[in-house]
C-alpha positions in Angstrom: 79.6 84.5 127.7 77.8 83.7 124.6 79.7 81.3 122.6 78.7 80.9 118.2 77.2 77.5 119.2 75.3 78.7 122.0 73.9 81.7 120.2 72.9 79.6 117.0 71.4 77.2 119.6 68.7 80.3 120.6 67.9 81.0 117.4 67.3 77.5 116.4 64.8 77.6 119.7 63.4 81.3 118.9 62.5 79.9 115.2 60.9 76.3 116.5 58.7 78.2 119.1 57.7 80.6 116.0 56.7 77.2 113.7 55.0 75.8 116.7 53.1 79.2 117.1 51.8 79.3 113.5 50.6 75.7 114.0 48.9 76.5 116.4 47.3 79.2 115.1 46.0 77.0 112.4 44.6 74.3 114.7 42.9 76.8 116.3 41.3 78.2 112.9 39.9 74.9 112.7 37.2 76.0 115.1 37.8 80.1 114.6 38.3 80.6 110.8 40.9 83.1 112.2 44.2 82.1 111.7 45.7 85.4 113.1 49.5 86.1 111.9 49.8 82.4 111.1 50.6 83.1 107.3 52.7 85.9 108.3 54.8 83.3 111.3 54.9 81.3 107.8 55.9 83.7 105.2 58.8 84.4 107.5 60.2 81.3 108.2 59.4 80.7 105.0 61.6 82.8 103.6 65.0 82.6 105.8 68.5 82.9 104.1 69.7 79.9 103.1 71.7 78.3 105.8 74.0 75.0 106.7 72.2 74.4 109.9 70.3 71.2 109.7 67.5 72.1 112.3 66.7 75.8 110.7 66.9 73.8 106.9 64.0 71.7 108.2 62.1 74.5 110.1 62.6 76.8 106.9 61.1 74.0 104.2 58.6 72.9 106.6 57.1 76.3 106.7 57.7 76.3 102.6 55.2 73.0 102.6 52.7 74.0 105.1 52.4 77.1 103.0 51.7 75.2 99.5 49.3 72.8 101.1 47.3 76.0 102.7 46.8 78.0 99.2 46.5 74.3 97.4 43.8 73.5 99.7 42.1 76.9 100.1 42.4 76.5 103.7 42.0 80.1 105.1 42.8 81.8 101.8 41.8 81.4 98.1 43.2 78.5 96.3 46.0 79.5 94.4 47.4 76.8 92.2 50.3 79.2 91.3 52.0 80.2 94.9 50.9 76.5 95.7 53.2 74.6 93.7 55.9 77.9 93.7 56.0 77.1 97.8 55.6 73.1 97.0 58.6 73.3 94.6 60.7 75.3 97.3 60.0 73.0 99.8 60.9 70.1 97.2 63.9 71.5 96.4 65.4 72.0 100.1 64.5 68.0 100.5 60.8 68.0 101.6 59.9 64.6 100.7 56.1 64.7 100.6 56.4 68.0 98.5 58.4 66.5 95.9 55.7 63.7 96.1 52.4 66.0 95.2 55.1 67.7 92.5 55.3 64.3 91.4 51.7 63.7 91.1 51.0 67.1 90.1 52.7 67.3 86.9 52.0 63.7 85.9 48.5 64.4 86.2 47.9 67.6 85.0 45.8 68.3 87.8 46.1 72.2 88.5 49.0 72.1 86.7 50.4 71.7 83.4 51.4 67.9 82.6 55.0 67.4 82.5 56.0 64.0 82.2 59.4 64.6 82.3 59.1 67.0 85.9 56.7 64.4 87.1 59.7 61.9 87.1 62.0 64.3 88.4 60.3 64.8 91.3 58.9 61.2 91.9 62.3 60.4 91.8 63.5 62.6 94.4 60.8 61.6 96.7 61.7 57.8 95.8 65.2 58.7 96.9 63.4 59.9 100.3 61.7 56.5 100.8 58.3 57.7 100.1 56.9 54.3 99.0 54.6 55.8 96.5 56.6 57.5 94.7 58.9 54.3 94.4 55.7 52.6 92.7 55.2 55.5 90.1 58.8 56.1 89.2 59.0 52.8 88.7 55.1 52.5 86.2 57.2 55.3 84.4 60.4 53.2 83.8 58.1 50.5 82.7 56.4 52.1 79.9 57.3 54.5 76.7 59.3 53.6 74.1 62.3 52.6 75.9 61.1 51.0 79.4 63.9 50.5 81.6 62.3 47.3 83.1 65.1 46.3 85.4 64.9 49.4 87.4 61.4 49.5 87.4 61.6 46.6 89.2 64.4 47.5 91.3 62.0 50.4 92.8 58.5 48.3 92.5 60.5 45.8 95.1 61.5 49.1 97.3 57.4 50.1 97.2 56.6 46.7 97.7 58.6 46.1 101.2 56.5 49.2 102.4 53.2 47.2 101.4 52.2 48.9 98.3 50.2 46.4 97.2 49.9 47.4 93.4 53.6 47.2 93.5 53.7 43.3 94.9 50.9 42.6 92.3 53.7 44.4 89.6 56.5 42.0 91.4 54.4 39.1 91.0 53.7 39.6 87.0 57.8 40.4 86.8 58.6 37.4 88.2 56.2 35.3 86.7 57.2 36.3 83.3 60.5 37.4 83.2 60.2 41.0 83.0 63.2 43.1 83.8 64.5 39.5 85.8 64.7 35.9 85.0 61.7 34.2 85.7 61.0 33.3 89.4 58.1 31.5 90.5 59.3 30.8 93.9 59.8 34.7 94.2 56.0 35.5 92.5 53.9 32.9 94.6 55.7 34.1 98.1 54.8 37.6 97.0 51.5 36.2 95.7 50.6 34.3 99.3 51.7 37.6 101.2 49.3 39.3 98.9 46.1 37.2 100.0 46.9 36.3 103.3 48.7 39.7 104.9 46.6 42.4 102.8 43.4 40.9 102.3 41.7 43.4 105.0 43.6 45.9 103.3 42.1 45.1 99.7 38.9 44.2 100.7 38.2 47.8 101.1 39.8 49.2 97.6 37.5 48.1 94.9 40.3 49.2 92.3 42.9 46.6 93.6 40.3 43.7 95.1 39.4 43.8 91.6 43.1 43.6 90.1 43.7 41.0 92.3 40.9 38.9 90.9 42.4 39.3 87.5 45.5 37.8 88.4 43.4 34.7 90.3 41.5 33.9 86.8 42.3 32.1 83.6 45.7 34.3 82.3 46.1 36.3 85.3 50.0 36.1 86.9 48.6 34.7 90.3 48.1 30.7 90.6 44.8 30.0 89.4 41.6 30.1 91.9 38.8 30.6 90.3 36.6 30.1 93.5 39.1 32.6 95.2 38.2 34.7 92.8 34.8 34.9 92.8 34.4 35.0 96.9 36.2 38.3 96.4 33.7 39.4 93.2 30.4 38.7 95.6 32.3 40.8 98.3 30.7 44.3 99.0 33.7 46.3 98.2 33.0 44.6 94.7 29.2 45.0 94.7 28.8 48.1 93.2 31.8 48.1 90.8 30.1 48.1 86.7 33.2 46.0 85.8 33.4 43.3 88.6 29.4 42.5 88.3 30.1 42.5 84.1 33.1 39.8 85.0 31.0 38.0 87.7 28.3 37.7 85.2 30.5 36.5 82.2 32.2 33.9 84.6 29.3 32.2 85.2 28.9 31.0 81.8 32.2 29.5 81.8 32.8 28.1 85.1 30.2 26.1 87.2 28.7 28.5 89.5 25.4 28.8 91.6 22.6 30.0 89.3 22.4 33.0 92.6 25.6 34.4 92.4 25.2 34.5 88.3 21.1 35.9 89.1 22.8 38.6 91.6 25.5 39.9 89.4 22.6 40.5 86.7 20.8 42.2 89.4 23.3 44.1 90.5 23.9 45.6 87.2 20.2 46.1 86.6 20.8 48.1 90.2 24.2 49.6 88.6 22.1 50.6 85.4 20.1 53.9 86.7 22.7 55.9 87.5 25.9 54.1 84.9 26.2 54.4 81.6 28.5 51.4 81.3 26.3 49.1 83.3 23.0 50.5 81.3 24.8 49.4 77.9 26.3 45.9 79.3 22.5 45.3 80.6 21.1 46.1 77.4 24.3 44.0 75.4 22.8 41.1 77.4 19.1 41.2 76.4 20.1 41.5 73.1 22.5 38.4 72.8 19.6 36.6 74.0 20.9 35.9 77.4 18.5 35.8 80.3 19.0 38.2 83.2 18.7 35.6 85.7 17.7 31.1 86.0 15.6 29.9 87.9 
């Protein structure tokens, strides 16, 4: 005899082996381009009567998401920005933590959808509630800023991002400390976070020209990080760095006010004579120099 437990217990089954189906389905496009009924599986589950059972919740939103990263991606339909964030916001709002996420990034943005600072925060904020580490860091940039920055709970969720390794948060938690902002001023706090920085993550941002280069920042003359110029520039003659406009300008620059080798400062020049033929900003800093009277290169 079928007991209401037992019965709900199938169904939960019948709808996981339908999920599974349509996942399939898609991994098999990969090589096909045929997804079959997959969107159809999808729609389905997609679309189930709202229900207190946990496991059919997840299996309905999960289906919501894959649905708003297929049109959102173009992936075996046309890209439709529209029914992309309409399933993304579903999903979000039946606790789908990356789709509150893209929300998040979506609408702060603007890209593919209209910019909406204020639905931007309400999702990142939901996500952050979810433990997704990134949306921790940009809740927390937006309760820094504006006219009334809430600085103590931007830190309070730059911390959270920061235990997950975010390392533009810890760089964030380092400048708070340092200077007192949103906390009192810690600089036992700032240089553990500091040395975890370099030492831990310095594989990490030795491959992200954006952050190896905010990291430098901080090592130089009014940066948040204890001073190291030589640090510093070991990361600026690093290839993640030797293509980057603004790193070559700052390597250059450096060498007129710190003693370097006359190679590293001839490199950096050549590097932006290099950078030149294809970047405007590199063209115009090249041309800056010539003009000021500076030689390209000693020696």
């Amino acid at each position: 005899m079928n007991t209401p437990e037992k019965e709900a217990t199938e169904r939960q089954k019948v709808l996981q082996t339908q999920l599974d189906r349509a996942f399939f389905l898609l991994d098999e496009a990969e090589e096909t381009q045929d997804p079959g009924n997959a969107f159809d599986i999808l729609l389905d589950l997609a679309t189930l009567p709202a229900t207190d059972d946990d496991e059919t919740h997840v299996i309905r939103r999960t289906a919501q998401f894959t649905l708003g990263e297929l049109y959102w991606n173009g992936h075996f339909t046309a890209q439709d920005d529209k029914r992309a964030i309409y399933w993304y916001t579903m999903a979000g709002e039946n606790g789908h933590p990356l789709a509150q996420f893209w929300l998040g990034n979506a609408y702060c943005t603007g890209q593919r959808a209209e910019q909406d600072h204020e639905r931007a925060m309400y999702w990142y904020q939901k996500a952050a509630k979810q433990n997704v580490a990134w949306a921790q860091y940009h809740l927390a940039i937006y309760l820094s800023s504006g006219d009334q920055p809430d600085l103590p709970q931007a830190l309070q969720w730059m911390e959270k991002a920061a235990k997950s390794d975010v390392v533009e948060a810890m760089i964030y938690v380092v400048q708070a400390y340092r200077n007192g902002l949103g906390c009192a001023k810690n600089d036992e706090i700032a240089d553990a976070m500091e040395v975890d920085i370099l030492n831990r993550h310095r594989d990490s941002f030795l491959k992200d020209a954006r952050i190896c280069l905010s990291i430098v920042r901080e090592m130089l003359p009014g940066g948040n990080f204890r001073q190291d110029v030589p640090n510093a520039v070991s990361l600026l003659v690093s290839p993640v760095l030797q293509s980057n406009v603004e790193a070559q300008l700052l390597l250059y620059d450096l060498s007129g006010k710190v003693p370097l080798d006359d190679n590293i400062r001839n490199q950096a020049f050549t590097n932006l004579v290099r950078l030149s033929q294809t970047n405007e900003r590199a063209r115009s800093c090249v041309r800056l120099i010539q003009l000021q009277g500076r030689n390209g290169t000693k020696g």
